[in-house]
C-alpha positions in Angstrom: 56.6 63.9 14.8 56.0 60.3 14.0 53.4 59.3 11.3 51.5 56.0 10.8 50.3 54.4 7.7 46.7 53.0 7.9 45.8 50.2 5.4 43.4 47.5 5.0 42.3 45.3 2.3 38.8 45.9 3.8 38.7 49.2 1.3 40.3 49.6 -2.1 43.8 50.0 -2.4 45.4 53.4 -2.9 45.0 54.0 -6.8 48.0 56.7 -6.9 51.4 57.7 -4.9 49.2 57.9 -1.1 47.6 56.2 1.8 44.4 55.0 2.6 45.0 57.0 6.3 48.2 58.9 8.3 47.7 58.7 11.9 49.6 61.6 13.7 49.4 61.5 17.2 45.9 60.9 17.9 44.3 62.5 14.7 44.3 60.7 11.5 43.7 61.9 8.0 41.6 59.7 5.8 42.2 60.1 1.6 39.3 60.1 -0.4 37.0 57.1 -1.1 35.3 56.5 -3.6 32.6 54.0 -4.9 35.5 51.1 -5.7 34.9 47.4 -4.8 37.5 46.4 -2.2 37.8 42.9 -3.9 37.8 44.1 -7.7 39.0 47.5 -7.2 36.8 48.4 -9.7 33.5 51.0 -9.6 30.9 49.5 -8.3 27.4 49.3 -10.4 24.7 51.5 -9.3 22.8 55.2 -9.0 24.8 57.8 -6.1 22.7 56.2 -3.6 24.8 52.9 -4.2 28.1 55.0 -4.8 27.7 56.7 -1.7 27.1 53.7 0.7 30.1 52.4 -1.0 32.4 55.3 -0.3 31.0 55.3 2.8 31.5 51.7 3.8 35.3 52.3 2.6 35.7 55.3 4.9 34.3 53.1 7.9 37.2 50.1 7.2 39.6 52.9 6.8 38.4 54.3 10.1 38.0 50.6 12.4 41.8 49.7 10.7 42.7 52.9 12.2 41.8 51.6 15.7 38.7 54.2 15.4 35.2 54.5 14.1 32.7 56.6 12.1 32.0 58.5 15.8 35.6 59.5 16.1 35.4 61.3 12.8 35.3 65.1 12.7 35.4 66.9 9.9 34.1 65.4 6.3 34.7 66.3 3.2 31.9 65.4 0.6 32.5 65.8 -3.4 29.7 65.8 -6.2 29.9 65.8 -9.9 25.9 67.0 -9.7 25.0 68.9 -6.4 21.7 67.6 -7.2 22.1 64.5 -5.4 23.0 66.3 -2.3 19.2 65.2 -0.9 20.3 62.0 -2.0 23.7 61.5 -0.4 22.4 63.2 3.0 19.8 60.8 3.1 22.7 58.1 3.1 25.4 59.5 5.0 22.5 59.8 7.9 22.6 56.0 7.8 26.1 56.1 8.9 26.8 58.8 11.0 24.4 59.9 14.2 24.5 63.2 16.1 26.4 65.3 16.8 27.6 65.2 13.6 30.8 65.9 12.2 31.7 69.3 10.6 31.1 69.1 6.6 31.8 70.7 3.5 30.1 69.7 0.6 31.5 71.3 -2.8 30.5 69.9 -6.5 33.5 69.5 -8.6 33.7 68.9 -12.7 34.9 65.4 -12.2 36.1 62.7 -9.9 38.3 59.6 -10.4 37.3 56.8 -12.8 34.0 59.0 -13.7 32.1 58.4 -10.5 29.7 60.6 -9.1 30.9 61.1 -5.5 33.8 60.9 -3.3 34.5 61.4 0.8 37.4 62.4 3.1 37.9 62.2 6.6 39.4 63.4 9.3 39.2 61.6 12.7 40.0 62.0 16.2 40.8 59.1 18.6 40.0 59.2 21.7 
């Protein structure tokens, strides 16, 4: 089985020993995005509302270098350091994805890299 690296300078470079995305046949596995400014590679500024369009964003340059989209993806993984802004961060992922939705877990976890407040994974399906 032959894999594929997936990068782009269009999201933040990988910020340990992986890849943005590893396409396998025609599924590909996106790594985790967090709020990080493609051009700085630093956190952006901003409440989860702003973190989470980032993240998003990333995941969507991830995806299109892929050869795909946000509607090819089918399975997302969401992470919170406060499950409190779950209202929050479904208001914003329903700017960027549109029915039917992908499967989702959601879990809230004790920390996240660099201290931000949210981070998404991906996997995707092309067509």
């Amino acid at each position: 089985m032959s894999r594929q690296i997936v990068h782009t300078d269009k999201a933040p470079a990988a910020i340990g020993p992986y890849s943005q995305a590893v396409r396998v046949g025609d599924t590909v596995y996106l790594s985790g995005q967090i709020p990080l400014d493609p051009a700085t590679g630093l956190v952006i500024e901003g409440d989860i509302e702003a973190q989470a369009h980032r993240a998003f964003s990333n995941l969507k340059a991830v995806c299109e270098a892929a050869g795909g989209s946000l509607e090819n993806v089918v399975r997302l993984g969401l992470f919170l350091t406060d499950l409190g802004h779950f209202g929050q961060v479904n208001a914003v992922m329903g700017e960027y994805f549109n029915a039917p939705y992908p499967a989702r877990s959601t879990v809230q976890v004790s920390a996240l890299p660099r201290g931000v407040g949210f981070e998404v994974d991906a996997i995707m399906v092309l067509d």
